[in-house]
C-alpha positions as CSV (number, residue, x, y, z in Angstrom):
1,X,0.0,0.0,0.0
2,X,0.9,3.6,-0.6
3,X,0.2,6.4,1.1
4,X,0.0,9.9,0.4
5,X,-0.2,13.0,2.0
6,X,-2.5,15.7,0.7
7,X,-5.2,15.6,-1.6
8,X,-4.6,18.7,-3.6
9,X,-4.1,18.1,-7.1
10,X,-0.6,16.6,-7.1
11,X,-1.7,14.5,-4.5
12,X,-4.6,12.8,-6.3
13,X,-3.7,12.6,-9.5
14,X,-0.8,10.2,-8.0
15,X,-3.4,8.4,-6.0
16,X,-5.4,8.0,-9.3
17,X,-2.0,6.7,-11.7
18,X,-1.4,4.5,-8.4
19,X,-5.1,3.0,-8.8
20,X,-5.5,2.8,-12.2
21,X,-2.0,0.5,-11.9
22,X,-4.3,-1.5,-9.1
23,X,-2.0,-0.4,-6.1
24,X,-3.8,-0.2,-3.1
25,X,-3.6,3.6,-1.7
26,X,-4.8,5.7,1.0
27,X,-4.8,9.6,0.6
28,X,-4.2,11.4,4.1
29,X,-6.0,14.8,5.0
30,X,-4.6,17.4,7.4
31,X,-7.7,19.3,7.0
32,X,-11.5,19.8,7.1
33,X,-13.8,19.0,4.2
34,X,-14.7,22.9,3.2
35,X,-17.5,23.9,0.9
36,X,-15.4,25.7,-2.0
37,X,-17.4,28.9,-1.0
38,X,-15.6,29.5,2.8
39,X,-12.1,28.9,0.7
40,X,-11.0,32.0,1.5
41,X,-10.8,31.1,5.3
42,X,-8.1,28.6,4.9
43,X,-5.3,29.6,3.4
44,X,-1.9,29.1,5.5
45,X,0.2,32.2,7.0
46,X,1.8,33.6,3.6
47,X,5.3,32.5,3.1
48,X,7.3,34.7,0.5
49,X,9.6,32.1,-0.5
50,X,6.4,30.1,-2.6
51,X,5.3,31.3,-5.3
52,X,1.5,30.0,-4.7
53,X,-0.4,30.4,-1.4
54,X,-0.9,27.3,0.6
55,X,-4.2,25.9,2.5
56,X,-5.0,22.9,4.6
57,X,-8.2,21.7,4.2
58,X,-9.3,18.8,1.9
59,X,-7.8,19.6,-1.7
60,X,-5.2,21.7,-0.2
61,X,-4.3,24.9,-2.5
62,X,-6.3,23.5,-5.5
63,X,-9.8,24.5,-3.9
64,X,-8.5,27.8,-2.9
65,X,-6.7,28.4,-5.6
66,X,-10.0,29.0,-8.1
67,X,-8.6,26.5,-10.6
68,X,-5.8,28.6,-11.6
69,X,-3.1,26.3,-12.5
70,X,0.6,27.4,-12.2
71,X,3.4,25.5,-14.1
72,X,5.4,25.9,-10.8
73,X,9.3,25.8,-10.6
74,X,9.1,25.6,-14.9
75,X,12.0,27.5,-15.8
76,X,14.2,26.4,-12.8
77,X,13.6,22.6,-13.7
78,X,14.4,24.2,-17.4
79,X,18.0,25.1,-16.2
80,X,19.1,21.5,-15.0
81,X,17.6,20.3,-18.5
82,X,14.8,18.9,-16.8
83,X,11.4,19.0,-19.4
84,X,7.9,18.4,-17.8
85,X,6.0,20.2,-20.5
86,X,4.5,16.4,-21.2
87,X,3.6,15.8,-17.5
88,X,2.0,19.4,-16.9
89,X,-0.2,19.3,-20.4
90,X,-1.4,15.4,-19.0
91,X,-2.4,16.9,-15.8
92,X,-3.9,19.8,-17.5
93,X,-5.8,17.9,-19.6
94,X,-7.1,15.7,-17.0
95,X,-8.5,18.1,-15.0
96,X,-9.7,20.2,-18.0
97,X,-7.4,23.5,-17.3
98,X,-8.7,26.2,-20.1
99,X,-8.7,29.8,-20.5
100,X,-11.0,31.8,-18.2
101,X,-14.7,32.1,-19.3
102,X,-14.9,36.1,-20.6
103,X,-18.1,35.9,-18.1
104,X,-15.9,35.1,-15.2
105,X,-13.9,38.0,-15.7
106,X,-14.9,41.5,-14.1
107,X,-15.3,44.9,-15.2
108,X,-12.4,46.2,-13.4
109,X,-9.9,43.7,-14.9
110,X,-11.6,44.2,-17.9
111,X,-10.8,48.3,-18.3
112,X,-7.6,47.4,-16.5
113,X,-6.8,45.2,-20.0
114,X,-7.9,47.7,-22.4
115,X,-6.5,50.6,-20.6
116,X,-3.0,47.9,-20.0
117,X,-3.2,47.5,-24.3
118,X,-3.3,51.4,-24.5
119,X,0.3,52.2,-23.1
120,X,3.5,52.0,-24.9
């Protein structure tokens, strides 16, 4: 049996390649099941050494993080020749990572874009 810790994306997506291989696994949870509304009461102190804001509750930083996925570390695996562009479109895919829906986007960001396209 394996077991991981944390369910956040990472997390599961291993427990799922693990169970689709018929490996017997068992996620572990340091937090609360949280209705993806009260997200914004969980995140972790902010550390300024990561480049994503953590949470503990169940789905760690993936709930919280409003689906916004972040090819983290990229260009410093990059340096030591290290390529994950395969692994991070899989993972994309599999949990159907797309550009934002123009009706999800607000009117503020939406005159801060035009007004961002204006200037030289």
């Amino acid at each position: 049996m394996v077991i991981i810790v944390g369910s956040g994306a990472g997390g599961a997506i291993i427990a799922r390649e693990l169970a689709k291989n018929e490996i017997p696994v068992t996620i572990i949870e340091k937090g609360p099941y949280i209705d993806s509304k009260d997200a914004f009461n969980y995140y972790d102190a902010y550390n300024d050494s990561v480049d994503l804001l953590t949470t503990t509750c169940v789905g760690g930083a993936t709930i919280v993080s409003m689906s916004n996925m972040v090819r983290a570390l990229d260009s410093e695996l990059h340096e030591y020749g290290i390529d994950i562009s395969d692994e991070y479109e899989y993972v994309e895919e599999l949990v159907g990572v797309h550009d934002l829906d123009d009706s999800h986007i607000g009117k503020g960001t939406q005159l801060f874009w035009m007004l961002e396209g204006n200037l030289d």
